[in-house]
C-alpha positions in Angstrom: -32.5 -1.4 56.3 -34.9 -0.5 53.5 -34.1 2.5 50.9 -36.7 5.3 50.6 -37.8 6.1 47.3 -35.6 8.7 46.8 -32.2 7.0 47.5 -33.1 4.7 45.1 -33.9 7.1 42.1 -30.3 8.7 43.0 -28.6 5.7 43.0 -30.5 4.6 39.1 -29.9 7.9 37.8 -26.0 7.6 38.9 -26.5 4.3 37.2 -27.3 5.6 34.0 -25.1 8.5 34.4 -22.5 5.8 34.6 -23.6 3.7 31.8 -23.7 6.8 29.6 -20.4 7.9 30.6 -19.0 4.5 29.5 -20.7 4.5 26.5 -19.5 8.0 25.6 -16.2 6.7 26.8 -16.2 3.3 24.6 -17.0 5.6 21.4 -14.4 8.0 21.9 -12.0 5.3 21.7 -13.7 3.5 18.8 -13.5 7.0 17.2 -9.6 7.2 17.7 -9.1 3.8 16.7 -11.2 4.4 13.6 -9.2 8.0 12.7 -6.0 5.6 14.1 -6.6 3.2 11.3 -7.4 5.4 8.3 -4.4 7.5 8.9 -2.5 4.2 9.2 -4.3 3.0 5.6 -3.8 6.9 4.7 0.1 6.6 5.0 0.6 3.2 3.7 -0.8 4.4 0.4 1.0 7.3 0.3 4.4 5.1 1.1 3.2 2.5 -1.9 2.4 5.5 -4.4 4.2 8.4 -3.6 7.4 7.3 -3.6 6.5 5.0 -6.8 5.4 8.2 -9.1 8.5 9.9 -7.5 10.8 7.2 -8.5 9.1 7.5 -12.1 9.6 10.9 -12.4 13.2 10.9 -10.8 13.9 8.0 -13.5 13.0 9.6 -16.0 13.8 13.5 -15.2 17.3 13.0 -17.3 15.8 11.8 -20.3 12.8 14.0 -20.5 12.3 15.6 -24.0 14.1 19.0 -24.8 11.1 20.5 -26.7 11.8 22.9 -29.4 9.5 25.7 -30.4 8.6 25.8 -34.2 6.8 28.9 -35.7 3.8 27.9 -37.9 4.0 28.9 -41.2 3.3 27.9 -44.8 5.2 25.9 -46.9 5.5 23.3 -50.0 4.6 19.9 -48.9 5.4 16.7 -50.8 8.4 16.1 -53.8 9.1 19.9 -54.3 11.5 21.5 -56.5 15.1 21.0 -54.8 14.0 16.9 -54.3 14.9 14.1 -56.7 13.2 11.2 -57.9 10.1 11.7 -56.6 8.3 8.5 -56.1 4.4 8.5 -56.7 3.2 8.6 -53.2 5.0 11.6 -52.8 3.2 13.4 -55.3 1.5 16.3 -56.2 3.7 19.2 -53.8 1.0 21.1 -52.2 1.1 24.0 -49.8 0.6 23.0 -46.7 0.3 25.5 -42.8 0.4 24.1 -40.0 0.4 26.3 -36.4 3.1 26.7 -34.3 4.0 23.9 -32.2 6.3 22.6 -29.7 8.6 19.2 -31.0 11.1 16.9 -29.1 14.4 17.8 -30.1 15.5 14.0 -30.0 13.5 11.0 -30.8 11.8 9.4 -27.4 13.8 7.2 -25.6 13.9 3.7 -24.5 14.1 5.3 -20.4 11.1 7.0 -21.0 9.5 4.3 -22.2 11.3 1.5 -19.5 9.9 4.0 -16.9 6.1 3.5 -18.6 6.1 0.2 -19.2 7.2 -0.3 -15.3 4.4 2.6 -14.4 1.9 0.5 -16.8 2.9 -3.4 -15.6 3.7 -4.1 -19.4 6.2 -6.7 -21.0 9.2 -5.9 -22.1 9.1 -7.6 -26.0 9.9 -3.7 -27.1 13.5 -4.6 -26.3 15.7 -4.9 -29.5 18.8 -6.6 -27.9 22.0 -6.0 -29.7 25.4 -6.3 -29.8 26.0 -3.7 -32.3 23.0 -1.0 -30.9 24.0 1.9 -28.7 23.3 1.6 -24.9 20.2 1.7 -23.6 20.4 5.0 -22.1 21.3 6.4 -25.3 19.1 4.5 -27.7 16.2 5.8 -29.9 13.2 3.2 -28.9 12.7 0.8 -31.2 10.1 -1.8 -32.0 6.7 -0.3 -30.4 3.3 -0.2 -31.8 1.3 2.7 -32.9 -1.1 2.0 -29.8 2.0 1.7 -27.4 2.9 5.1 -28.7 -0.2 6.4 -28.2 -0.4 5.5 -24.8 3.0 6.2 -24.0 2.1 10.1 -24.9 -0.6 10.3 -22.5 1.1 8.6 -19.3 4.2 11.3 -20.0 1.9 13.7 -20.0 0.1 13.0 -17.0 3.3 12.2 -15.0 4.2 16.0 -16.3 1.1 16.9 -14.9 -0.1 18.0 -18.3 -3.3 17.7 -20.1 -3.2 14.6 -22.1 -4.5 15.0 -25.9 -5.4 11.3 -26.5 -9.3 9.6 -25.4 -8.6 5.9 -25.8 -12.1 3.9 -25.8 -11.3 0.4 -25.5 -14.7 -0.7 -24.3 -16.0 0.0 -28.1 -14.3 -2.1 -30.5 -13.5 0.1 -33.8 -15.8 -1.1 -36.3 -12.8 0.4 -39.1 -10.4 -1.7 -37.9 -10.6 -4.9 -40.1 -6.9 -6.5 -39.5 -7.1 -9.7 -37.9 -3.5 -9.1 -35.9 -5.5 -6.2 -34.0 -6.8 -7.6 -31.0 -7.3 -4.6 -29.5 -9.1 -2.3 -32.0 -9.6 1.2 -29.5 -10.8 4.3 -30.9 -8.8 6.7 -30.5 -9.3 10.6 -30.4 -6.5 13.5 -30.2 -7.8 16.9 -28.8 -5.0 19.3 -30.3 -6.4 21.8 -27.9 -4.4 19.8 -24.7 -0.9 20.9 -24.0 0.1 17.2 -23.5 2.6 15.2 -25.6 1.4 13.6 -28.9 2.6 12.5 -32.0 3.0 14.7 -35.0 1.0 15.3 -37.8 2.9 14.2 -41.2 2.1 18.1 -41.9 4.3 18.9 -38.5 6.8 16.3 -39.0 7.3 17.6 -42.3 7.7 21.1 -41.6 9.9 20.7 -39.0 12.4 18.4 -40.5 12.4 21.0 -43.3 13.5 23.6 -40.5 10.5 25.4 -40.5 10.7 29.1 -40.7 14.5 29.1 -40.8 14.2 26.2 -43.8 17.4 26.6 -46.2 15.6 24.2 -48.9 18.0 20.9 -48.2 16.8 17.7 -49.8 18.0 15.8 -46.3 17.2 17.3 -42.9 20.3 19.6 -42.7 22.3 19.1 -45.9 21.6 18.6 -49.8 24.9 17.3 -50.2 25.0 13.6 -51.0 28.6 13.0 -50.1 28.3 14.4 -46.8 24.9 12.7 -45.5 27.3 10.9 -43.0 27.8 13.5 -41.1 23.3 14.4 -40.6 22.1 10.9 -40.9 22.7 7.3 -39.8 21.5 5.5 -42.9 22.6 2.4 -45.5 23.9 4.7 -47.7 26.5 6.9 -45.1 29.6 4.4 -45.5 31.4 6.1 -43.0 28.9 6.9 -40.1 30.1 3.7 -38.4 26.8 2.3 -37.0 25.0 -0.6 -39.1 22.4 -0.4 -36.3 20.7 3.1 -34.5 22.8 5.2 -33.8 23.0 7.0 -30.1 20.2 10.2 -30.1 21.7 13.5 -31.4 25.4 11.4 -32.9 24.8 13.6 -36.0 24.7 17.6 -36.5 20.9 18.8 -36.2 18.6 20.4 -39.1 18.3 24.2 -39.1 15.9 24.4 -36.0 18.7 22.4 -33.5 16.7 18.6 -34.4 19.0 15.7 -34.4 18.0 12.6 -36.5 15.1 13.9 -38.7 16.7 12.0 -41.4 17.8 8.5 -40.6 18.3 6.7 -37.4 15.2 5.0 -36.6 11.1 5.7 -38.7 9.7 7.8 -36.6 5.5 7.1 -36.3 3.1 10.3 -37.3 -0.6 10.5 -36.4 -1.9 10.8 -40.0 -3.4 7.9 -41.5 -1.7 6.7 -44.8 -4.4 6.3 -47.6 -2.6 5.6 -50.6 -0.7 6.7 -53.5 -3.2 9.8 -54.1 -2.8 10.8 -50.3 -2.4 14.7 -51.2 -5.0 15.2 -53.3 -7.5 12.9 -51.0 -8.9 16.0 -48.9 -7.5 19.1 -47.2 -8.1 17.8 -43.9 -4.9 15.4 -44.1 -3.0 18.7 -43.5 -5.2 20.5 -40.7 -3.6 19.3 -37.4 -7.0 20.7 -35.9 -9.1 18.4 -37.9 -7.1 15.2 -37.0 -6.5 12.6 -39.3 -8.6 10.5 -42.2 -8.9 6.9 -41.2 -6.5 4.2 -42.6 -5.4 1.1 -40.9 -1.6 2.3 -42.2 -0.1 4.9 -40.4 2.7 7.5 -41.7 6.4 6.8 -41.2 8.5 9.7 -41.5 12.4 10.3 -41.7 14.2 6.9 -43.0 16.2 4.6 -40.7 19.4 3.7 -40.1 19.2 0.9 -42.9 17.4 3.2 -45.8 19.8 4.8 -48.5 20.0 8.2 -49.9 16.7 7.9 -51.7 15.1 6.8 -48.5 16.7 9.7 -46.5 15.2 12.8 -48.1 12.6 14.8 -46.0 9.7 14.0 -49.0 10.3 10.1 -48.5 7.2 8.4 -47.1 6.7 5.2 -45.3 4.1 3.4 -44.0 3.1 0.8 -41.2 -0.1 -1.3 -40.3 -0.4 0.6 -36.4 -0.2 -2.8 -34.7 2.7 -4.1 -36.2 5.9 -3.4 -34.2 8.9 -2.4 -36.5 12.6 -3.1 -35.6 13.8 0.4 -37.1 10.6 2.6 -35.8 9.9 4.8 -33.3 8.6 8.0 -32.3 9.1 11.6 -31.2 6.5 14.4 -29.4 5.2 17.1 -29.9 2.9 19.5 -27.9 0.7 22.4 -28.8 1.6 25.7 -26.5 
């Protein structure tokens, strides 16, 4: 029996009204599959990194530093009156200001850095193994790079959830940077505006281990008395401190403003640039924390160590390091601007 014309149009346009249907059908589950997918992809990522930048923070939430607050202020900078022997790079005192600023009441330790290098994928040749040295969890860290500091400051700060102070440009070789041991060579810029962590200024270092606002004019960071440096410092010349290497963090009483081992213990790395034996009367902007440092391929060392004697343990000492040399007795502590 042959179809009239018009139950064969009905029967196409059901036809298509089929295929459409499918169509619409077979993209609606392609679309749930798809959304299906990227919310799998979406939670696998968060189960990879979530729980890894928890576990950082949780790892390192104990050791986090205690800042202190430190009222800026003026004072005399360099070999000033109460000092002794006042070694040439030390010279001429100067009065210096600085800003108030926020510093780590202990030096940074090597959890905060283990969490890092773990976060970062680095090596682990920061380790100073010894069987005389504190426990880990207790140790000042030891044997790190001015770089490795650097970078150490901004990955605590962003873990924080802070603004971090230091652009690192490692696509530009520094043309300054003439030491054939630097194979790295990044420029590197502090914005002292950020309220992330940092090194201090040798001005800030300074001023704080001289107990700032509440300074009582001690040749060592808490005490002028010689015979009684055992009891603030870890250093060569404190017989009786017990520790030939660094010392557990905060083993020793504090300066005036509550900081433990601003004298002894371990070098702790500045931001300035050391220039030479003529580094105060260089240029003003050595001591404006605003202004940043002037370049040098040696940075400042601050504080004395655990193997440097009386001498070597007044608050005027200075040391100095080439930035890409690790040191056994250096390290570092933070500061932040509020």
């Amino acid at each position: 029996m042959r179809k009239d014309y018009r139950t064969i149009r009905v029967e196409r346009e059901n036809q298509a009204l089929s295929s459409q249907e499918n169509s619409a059908n077979s993209y609606a589950r392609l679309k749930r599959v798809g959304v299906l997918l990227a919310l799998i992809s979406f939670w696998v990522l968060v189960g990879i990194y979530v729980p890894q930048y928890i576990r950082y923070a949780r790892d390192i939430e104990p050791f986090l530093p205690n800042m202190i607050f430190v009222e800026g202020g003026s004072f005399m900078m360099g070999c000033s009156g109460e000092q002794y022997e006042c070694c040439e790079y030390e010279v001429v005192a100067h009065k210096a200001s600085v800003p108030s600023f926020y510093i780590s009441q202990k030096e940074v330790s090597f959890n905060i850095y283990d969490a890092f290098s773990e976060a970062t994928n680095r090596g682990d040749d920061y380790y100073w193994l010894s069987n005389g040295g504190p426990p880990l969890t207790q140790a000042p860290l030891v044997r790190v790079t001015w770089y490795d500091a650097i970078e150490c400051c901004n990955w605590l700060s962003i873990t924080e959830g802070l603004e971090p102070c230091y652009t690192i440009d490692k696509s530009h070789p520094d043309p300054y940077s003439t030491d054939e041991r630097d194979r790295l060579k990044w420029r590197i810029s502090c914005d002292f505006s950020k309220n992330g962590y940092r090194l201090p200024t040798e001005t800030e270092w300074e001023y704080a281990a001289r107990g700032g606002q509440k300074s009582e004019g001690y040749i060592y960071a808490g005490t002028s008395d010689t015979n009684s440096i055992h009891l603030y410092a870890n250093g060569l010349g404190s017989k009786l401190d017990g520790h030939g290497w660094p010392a557990p963090m905060g083993s020793f009483r504090p300066n005036e403003l509550g900081l433990y081992d601003m004298t002894g213990n371990v070098y702790e790395m500045c931001w300035s640039s050391y220039t030479g034996e003529n580094l105060y009367t260089d240029t003003e902007a050595l001591y404006k924390p605003t202004t940043g440092a002037v370049y040098s391929e040696f940075k400042v060392l601050r504080g004395g160590s655990f193997f440097s004697g009386s001498l070597g343990l007044r608050i005027s000492t200075r040391w100095s390091s080439k930035w890409v040399m690790p040191e056994d007795g250096s390290g570092f502590r933070v500061v932040r601007t509020p």
